[in-house]
C-alpha positions in Angstrom: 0.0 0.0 0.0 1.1 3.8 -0.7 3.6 2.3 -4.0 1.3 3.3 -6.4 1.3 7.3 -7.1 -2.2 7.9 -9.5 -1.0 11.0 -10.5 1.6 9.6 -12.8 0.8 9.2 -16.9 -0.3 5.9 -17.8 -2.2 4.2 -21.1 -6.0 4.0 -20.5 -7.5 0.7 -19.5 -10.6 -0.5 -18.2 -10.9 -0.5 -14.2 -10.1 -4.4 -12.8 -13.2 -6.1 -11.4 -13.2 -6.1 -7.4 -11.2 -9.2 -6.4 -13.5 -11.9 -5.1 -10.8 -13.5 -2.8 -7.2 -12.3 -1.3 -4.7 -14.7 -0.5 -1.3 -13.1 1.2 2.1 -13.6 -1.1 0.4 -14.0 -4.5 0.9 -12.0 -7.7 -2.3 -11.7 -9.6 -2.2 -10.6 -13.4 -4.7 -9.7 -16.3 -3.9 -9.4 -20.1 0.0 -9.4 -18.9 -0.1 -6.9 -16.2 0.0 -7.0 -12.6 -3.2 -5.7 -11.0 -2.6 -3.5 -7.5 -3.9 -6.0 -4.9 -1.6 -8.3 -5.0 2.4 -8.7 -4.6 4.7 -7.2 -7.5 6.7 -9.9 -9.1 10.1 -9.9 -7.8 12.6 -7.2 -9.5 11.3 -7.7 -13.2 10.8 -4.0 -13.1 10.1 -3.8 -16.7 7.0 -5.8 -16.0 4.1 -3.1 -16.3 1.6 -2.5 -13.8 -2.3 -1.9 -13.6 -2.7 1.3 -11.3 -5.2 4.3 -10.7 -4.9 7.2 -13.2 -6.9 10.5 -11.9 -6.7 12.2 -15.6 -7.9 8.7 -17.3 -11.9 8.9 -17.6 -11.9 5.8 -16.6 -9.8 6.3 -13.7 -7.1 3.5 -14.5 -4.0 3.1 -16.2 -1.5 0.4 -17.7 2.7 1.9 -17.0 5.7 0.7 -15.6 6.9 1.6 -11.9 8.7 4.8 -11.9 12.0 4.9 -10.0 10.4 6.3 -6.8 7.5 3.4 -6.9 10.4 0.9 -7.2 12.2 2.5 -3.8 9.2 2.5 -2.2 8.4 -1.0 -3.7 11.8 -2.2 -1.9 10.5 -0.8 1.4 13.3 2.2 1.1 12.4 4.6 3.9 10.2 7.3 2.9 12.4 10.2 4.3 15.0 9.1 2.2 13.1 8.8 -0.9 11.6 12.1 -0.5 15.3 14.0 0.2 16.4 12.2 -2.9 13.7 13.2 -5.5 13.5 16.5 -3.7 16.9 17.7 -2.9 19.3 16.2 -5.4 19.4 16.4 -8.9 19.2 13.4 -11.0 18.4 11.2 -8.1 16.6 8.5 -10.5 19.8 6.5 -11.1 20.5 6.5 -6.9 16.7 5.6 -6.5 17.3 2.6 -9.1 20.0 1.5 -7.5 18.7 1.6 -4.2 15.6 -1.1 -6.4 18.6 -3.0 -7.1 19.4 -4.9 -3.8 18.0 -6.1 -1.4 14.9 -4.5 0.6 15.6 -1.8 2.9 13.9 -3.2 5.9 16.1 -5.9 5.3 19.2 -3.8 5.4 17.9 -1.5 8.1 16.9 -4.6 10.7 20.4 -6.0 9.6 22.1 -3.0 10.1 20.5 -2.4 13.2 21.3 -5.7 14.5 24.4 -5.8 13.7 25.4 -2.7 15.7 23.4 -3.0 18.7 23.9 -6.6 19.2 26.3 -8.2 17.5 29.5 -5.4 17.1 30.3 -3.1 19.8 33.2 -2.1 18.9 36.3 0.0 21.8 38.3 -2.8 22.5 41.8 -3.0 21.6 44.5 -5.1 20.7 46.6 -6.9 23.5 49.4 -5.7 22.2 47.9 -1.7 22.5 46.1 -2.5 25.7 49.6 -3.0 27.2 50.7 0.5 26.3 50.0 2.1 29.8 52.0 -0.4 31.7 55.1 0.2 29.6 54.7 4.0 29.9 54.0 3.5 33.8 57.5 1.1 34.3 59.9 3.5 32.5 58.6 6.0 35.1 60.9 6.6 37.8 57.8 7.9 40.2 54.3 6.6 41.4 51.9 6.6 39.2 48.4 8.0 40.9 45.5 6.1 40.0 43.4 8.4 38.5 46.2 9.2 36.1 46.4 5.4 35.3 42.9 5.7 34.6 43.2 8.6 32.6 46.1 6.8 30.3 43.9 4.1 30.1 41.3 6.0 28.3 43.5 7.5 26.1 44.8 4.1 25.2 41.1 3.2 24.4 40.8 0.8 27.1 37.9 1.1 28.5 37.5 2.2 32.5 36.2 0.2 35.0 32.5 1.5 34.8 32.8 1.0 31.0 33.5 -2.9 31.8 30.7 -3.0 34.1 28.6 -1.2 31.9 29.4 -3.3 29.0 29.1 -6.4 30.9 25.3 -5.3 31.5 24.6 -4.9 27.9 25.6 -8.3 27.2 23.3 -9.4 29.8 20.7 -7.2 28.5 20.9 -8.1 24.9 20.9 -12.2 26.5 17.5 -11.4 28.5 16.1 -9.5 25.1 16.7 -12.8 23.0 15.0 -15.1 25.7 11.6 -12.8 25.1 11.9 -12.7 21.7 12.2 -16.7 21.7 9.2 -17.2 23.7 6.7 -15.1 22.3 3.6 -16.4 21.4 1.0 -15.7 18.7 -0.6 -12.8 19.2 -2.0 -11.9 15.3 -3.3 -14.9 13.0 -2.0 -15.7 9.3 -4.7 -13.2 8.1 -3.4 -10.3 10.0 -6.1 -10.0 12.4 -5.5 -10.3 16.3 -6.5 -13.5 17.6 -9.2 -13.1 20.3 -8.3 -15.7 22.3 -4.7 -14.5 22.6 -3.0 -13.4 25.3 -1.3 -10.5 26.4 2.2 -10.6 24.8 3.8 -9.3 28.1 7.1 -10.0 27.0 6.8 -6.9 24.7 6.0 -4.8 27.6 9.1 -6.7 29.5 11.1 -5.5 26.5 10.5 -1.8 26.8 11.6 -2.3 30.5 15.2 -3.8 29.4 15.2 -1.0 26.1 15.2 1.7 29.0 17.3 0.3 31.4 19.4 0.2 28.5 19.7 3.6 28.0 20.4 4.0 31.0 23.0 2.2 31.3 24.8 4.2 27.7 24.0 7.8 29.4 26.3 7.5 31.8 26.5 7.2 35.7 26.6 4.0 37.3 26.0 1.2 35.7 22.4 -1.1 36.7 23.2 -4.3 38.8 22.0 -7.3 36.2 18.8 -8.6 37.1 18.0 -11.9 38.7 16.4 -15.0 37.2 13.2 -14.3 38.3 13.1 -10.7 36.7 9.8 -10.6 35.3 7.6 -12.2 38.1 9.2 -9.3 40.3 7.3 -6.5 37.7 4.8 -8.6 37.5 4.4 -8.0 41.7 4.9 -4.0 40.8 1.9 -3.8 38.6 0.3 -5.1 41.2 1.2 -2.9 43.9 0.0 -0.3 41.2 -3.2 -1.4 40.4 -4.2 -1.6 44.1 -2.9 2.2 44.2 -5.4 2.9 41.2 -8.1 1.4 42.8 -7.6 3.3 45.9 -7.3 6.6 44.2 -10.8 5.6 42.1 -12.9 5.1 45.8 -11.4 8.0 46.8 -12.0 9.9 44.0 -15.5 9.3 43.9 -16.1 9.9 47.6 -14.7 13.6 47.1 -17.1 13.7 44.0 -20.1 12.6 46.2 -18.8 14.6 49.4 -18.6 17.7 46.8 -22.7 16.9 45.6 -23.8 17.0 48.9 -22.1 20.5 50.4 -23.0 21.5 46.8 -26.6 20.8 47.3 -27.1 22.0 50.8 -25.3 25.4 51.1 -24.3 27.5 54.4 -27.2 28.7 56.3 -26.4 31.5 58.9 -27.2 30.4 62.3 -30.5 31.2 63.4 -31.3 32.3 67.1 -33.1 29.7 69.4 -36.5 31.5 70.7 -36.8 30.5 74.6 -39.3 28.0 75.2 -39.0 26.7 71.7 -38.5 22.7 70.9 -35.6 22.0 68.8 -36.3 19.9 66.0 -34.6 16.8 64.6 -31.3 17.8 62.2 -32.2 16.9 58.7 -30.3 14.3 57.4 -29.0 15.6 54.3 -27.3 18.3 55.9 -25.8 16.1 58.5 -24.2 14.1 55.9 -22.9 17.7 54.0 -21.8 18.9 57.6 -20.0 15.8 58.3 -18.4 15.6 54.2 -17.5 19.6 53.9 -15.3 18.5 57.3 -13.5 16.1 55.4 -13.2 18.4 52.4 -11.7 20.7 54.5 -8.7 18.5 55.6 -8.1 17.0 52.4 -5.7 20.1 51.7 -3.6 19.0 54.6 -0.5 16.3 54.2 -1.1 14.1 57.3 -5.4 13.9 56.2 -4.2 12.6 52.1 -5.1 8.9 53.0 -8.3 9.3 55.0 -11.6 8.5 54.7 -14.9 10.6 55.1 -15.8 10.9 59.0 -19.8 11.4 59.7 -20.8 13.9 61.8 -21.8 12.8 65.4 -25.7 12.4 63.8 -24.4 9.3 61.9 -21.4 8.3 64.3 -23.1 5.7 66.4 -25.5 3.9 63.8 -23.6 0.6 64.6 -21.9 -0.8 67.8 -18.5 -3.2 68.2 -19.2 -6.5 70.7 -17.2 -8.0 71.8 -17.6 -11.9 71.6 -16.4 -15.0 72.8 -14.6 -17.7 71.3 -12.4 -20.8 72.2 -8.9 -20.9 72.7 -8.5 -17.8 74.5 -9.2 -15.6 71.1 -11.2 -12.5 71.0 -13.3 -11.7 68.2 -15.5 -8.7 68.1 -18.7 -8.7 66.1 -20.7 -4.8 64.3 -24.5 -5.0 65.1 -27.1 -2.4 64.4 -27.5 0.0 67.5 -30.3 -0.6 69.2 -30.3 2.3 71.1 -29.7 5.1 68.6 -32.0 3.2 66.1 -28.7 2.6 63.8 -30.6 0.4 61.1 -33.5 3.0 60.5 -30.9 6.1 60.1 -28.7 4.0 57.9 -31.6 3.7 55.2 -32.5 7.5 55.7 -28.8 8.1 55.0 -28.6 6.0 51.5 -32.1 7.3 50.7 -30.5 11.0 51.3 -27.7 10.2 49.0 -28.9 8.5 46.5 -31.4 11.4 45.9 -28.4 14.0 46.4 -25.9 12.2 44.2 -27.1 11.1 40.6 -25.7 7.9 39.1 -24.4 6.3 42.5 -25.6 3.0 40.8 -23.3 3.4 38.2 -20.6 4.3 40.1 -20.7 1.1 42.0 -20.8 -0.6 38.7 -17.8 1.0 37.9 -15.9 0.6 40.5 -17.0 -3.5 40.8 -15.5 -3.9 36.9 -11.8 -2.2 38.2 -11.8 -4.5 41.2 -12.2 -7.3 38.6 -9.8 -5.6 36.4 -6.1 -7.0 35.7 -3.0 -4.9 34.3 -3.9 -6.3 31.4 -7.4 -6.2 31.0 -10.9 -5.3 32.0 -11.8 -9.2 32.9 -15.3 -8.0 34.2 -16.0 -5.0 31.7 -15.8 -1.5 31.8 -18.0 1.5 32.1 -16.9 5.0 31.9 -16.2 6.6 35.1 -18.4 10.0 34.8 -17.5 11.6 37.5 -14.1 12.4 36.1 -15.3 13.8 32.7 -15.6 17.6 32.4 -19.0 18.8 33.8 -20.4 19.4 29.9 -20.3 15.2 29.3 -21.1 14.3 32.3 -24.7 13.3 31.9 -23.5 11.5 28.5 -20.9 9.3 30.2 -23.7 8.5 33.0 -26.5 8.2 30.9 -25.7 8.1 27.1 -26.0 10.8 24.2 -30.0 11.2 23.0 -30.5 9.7 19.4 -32.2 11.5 16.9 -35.7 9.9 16.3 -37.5 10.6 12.9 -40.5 8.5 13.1 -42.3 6.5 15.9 -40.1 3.5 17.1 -41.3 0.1 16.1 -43.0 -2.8 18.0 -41.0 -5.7 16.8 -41.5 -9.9 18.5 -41.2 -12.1 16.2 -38.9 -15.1 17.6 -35.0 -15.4 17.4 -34.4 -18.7 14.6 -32.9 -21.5 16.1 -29.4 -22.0 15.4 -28.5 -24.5 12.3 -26.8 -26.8 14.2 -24.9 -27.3 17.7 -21.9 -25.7 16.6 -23.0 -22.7 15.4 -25.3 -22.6 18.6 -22.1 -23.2 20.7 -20.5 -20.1 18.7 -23.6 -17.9 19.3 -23.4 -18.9 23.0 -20.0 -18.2 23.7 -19.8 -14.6 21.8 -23.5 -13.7 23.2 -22.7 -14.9 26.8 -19.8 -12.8 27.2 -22.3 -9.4 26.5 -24.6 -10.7 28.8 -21.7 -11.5 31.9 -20.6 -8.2 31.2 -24.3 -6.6 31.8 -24.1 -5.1 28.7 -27.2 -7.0 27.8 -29.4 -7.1 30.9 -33.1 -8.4 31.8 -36.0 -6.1 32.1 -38.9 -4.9 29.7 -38.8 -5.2 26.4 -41.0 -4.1 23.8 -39.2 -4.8 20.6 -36.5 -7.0 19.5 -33.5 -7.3 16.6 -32.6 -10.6 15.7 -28.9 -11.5 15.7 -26.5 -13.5 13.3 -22.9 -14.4 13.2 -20.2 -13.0 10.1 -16.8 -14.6 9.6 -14.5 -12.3 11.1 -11.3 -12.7 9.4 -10.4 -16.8 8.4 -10.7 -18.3 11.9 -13.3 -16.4 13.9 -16.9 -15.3 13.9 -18.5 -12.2 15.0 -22.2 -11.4 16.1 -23.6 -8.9 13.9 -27.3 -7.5 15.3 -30.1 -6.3 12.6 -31.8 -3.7 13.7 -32.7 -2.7 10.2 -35.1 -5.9 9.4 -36.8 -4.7 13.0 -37.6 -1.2 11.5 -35.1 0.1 14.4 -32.8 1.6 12.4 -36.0 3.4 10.2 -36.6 5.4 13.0 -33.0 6.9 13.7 -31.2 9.2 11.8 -26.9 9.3 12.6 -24.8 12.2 10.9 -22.2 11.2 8.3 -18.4 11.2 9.3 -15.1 10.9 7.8 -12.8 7.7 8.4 -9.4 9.1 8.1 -6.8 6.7 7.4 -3.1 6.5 7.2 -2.8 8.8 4.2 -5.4 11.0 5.3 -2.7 12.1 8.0 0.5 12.3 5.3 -0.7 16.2 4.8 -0.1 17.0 8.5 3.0 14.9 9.4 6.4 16.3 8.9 9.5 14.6 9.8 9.8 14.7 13.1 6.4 13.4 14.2 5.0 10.8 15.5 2.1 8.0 15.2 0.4 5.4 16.6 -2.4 3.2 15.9 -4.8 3.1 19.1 -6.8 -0.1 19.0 -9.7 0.4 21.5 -11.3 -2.7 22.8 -15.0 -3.0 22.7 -15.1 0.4 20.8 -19.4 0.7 21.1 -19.6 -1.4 24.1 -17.7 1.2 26.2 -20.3 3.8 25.6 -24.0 3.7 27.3 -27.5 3.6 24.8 -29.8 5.9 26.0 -32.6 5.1 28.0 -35.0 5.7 25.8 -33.8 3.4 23.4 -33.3 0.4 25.3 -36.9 -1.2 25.8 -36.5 -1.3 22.0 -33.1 -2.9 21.4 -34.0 -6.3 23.2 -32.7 -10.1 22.2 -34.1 -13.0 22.1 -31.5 -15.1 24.2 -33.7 -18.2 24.5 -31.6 -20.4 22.6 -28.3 -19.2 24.0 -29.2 -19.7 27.6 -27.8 -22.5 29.9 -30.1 -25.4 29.5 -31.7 -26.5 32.5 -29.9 -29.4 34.1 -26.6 -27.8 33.9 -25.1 -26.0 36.2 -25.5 -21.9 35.7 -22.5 -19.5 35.9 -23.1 -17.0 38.9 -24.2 -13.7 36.8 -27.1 -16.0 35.4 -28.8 -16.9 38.2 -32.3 -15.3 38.7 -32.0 -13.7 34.7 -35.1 -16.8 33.9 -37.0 -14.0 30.5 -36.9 -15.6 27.6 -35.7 -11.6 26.1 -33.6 -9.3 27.8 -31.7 -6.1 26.2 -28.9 -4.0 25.5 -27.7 -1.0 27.3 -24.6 -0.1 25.1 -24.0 0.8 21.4 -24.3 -2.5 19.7 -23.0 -3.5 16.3 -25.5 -2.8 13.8 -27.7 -0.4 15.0 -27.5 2.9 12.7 -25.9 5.5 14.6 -23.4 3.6 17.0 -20.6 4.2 15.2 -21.3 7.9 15.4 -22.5 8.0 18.7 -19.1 6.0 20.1 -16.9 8.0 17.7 -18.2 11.5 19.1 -17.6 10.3 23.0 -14.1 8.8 22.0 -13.3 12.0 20.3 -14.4 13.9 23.7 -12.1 11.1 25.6 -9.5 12.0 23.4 -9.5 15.7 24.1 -9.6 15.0 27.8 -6.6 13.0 27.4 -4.8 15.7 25.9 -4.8 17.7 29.0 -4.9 21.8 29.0 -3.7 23.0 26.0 -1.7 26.0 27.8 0.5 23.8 30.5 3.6 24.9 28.5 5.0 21.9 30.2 1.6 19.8 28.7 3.8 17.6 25.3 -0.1 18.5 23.3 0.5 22.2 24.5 0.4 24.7 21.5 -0.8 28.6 21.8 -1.9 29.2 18.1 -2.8 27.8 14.8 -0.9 28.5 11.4 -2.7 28.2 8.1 -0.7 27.3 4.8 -3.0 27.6 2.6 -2.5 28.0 -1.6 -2.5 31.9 -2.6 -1.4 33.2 0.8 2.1 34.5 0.2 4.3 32.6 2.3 2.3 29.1 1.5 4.8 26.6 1.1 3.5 23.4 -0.7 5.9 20.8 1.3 4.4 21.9 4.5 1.0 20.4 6.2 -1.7 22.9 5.4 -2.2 24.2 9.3 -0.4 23.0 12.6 0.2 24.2 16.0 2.6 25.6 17.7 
């Protein structure tokens, strides 16, 4: 891909037919040329090709490569193609040469290789290594040892810290071809990830090494070489980490929910008691602010970082500490309800208070559940978006999902779910559908319409679960905006050397993002034929689910405007990401925007059209 420049001249021809099947590593021909979706056959670069043409009317043409398509054929790097077509005159016969040998990923892996791993180059002969002792016998006086040292480097024998140092990179470069032996298979022959792969943690490993590494060449003293047992030791630090995230999360939302409640019950000034007057009970929403705008208040404070909201004396006493006894001498202390201070009855006026003070508390213990059943890795239990953390303009669309556009009445949809074909496929339906429906992002409750559900091939070895909400009239009564799909050569006008890419492959791109309310009576499946039958034994989250239909709460695959909808609330996450645009010290900081655009008088064509800085 990206060989083939359409702007070139080429002999009219009739556009290819669409090619009904791809297989990798094959060179596919028509009337004696090679057609573009396929490999190009060896170095026979007088072989012609089949390639766009924007000035043909039909749009193709039949040429040979050009000396720039042949670099670039070769895998030449694309900096260096560019500087030579640009910058040097007559570069064709370098850019044929360069066509000539072998590929240049081949020669820059090689290359690289070679001088990171295999040559290191600084040491000497014996014979040269010997020179400081001769110089230091024909001395008459002592030598110190830092000038020994000093000769030493001159010589080019390396110092002590260069031996230790270099004695590390051999151990580094040893550890570095142990992961790269025992990888495993993360993406299948047909280039697609495998789902059931794991985690290649021995990539992440890698990075670990690659920076102690460079380390190691800056300077300073050199790292201590690691022990055998390396990797289950990081493997105990992303632990340690994960439990610090999880922490931070509570707390985070309890300073969220502490800052709802002072928020929704502001400062009164004290009123004067009247003599004779009855004082009347404290209301219970503002004993909970009282006893959170305390905490609040100390969170500013060093020594108070690591605590936890106190309740005002209202709510201090709601449950009592007995002690009780046990054999073997052992105390063991057992929490009961007070009795006395009727600790069960203000309990349930304090939830009551907050859950109609703080919106989306339900969710919030969803989320929280998912990260305790999270990994380092992965999201084993799911994930939901944690709202409270998203500015105050998205909030109410990370808690409850963006509103679809409705142009007609939504439909009433029940006929049945077919049957699968056979128990595999009902086996394959099972164990794709089960995995929405452990994850609650398809849940019981009312429906009132349903979209039936089918599986795809995904790729050679897979299947995927595809959900029609057109034949249910669903997708009829929603309207979703159009949007661009930038690709890789979409971004070629705003790169310039220097910058930097990545490709950011979100798991469960629509199933992170909520389907609104409104919409979900009427995005129900039928999961009768994927449930477990009865007689075997049900896995924990499908105990009680007994409705023959239950329905999604996220953007599923298929309905109309789910790719919009997630897009849109990725693009927000995104932004958020960034951080605050003036932190000079912010790596996405920039101040102002600069247009190069044709006709202005200092457009330059090489440049992207606008950029920041």
């Amino acid at each position: 891909g990206g060989v083939l420049d359409s702007l070139n001249r080429a002999a009219p021809v009739a556009a290819p037919a669409a090619p009904l099947s791809h297989q990798p590593g094959e060179v596919y021909f028509k009337q004696g040329a090679v057609l573009p979706h396929g490999l190009f056959p060896g170095q026979e670069w007088s072989q012609q090709v089949i390639c766009p043409a924007v000035f043909n009317d039909t749009s193709w043409g039949r040429r040979r490569l050009t000396s720039v398509e042949r670099a670039k054929a070769c895998d030449t790097p694309i900096l260096a193609v560019d500087a030579l077509e640009k910058r040097i005159p007559e570069a064709a016969a370098t850019l044929l040469a360069l066509s000539a040998g072998p590929p240049g990923k081949i020669l820059l892996v090689g290359g690289d290789r070679l001088l990171t791993v295999g040559v290191r180059g600084g040491w000497l002969r014996a014979e040269d290594a010997t020179e400081v002792e001769v110089r230091a016998s024909e001395a008459e006086v002592d030598t110190p040892a830092s000038s020994v040292l000093e000769a030493e480097c001159e010589a080019g024998r390396p110092r002590p810290a260069d031996r230790a140092r270099e004695k590390f990179l051999r151990h580094a470069d040893g550890l570095l071809l142990e992961l790269e032996a025992s990888g495993d298979e993360v993406v299948k022959r047909d280039e697609r990830k495998a789902d059931d792969a794991e985690v290649p943690v021995e990539m992440w490993d890698r990075f670990f090494l690659l920076d102690r590494k460079d380390l190691a060449r800056e300077g300073g003293s050199p790292p201590a070489e690691l022990p055998d047992n390396w990797r289950k030791h990081l493997a105990v630090l992303r632990g340690f980490f994960l439990l610090q995230y999880r922490r931070r999360l509570l707390r985070s939302f309890l300073i969220y929910q502490a800052q709802k409640m002072v928020d929704r019950c502001p400062k009164r000034g004290k009123k004067r008691k009247r003599k004779g007057s009855v004082s009347q009970p404290a209301d219970v929403t503002g004993l909970l602010a009282s006893g959170y705008e305390s905490w609040l208040g100390r969170l500013a404070e060093p020594e108070s970082r690591f605590t936890m909201p106190v309740l005002s004396g209202g709510f201090s006493d709601v449950v009592v500490c007995r002690e009780v006894s046990s054999g073997g001498g052992r105390r063991s202390f057992r929490y009961e309800w007070s009795q006395r201070n009727s600790g069960k009855e203000k309990y349930v006026l304090w939830c009551a208070a907050l859950r109609k003070a703080v919106e989306g508390r339900d969710i919030a213990a969803e989320c929280l559940t998912r990260a305790a059943a999270a990994t380092w890795w992965q999201w084993n239990g799911g994930s939901t978006l944690v709202f409270w953390k998203w500015p105050k303009g998205s909030q109410l669309y990370a808690l409850l999902g963006q509103p679809h556009f409705q142009t007609k009445d939504l439909p009433n949809f029940r006929q049945r779910q077919r049957p699968p074909q056979d128990d595999l496929a009902r086996s394959v339906m099972k164990s794709k559908v089960d995995k929405f429906r452990g994850r609650c992002y398809v849940v019981s409750g009312d429906v009132l319409s349903l979209i039936h559900m089918f599986a795809v091939d995904k790729g050679l070895h897979d299947k995927r679960m595809v959900f029609d909400a057109t034949a249910s009239g669903l997708n009829d009564a929603l309207w979703s905006p159009h949007f661009g799909l930038p690709t890789v050569r979409c971004t070629f006008r705003s790169l310039t050397p220097g910058c930097w890419q990545c490709d950011m492959d979100v798991g469960e791109m629509f199933l992170c993002f909520w389907l609104h309310v409104v919409l979900r009576r009427y995005a129900g499946i039928d999961v009768s034929h994927v449930r477990t039958p009865r007689g075997e034994k049900r896995p924990g989250w499908e105990e009680g689910r007994n409705r023959a239909w239950e329905h999604w709460v996220r953007n599923c695959m298929g309905l109309r405007d789910s790719p919009s909808r997630s897009l849109m609330m990725m693009i927000r996450a995104k932004f958020i990401a960034y951080g605050d645009r003036r932190d000079t010290t912010n790596p996405f900081s920039w101040s102002h925007v600069v247009l190069n655009l044709p006709g202005t008088a200092d457009y330059d064509p090489s440049k992207p059209s606008y950029g920041g800085s």
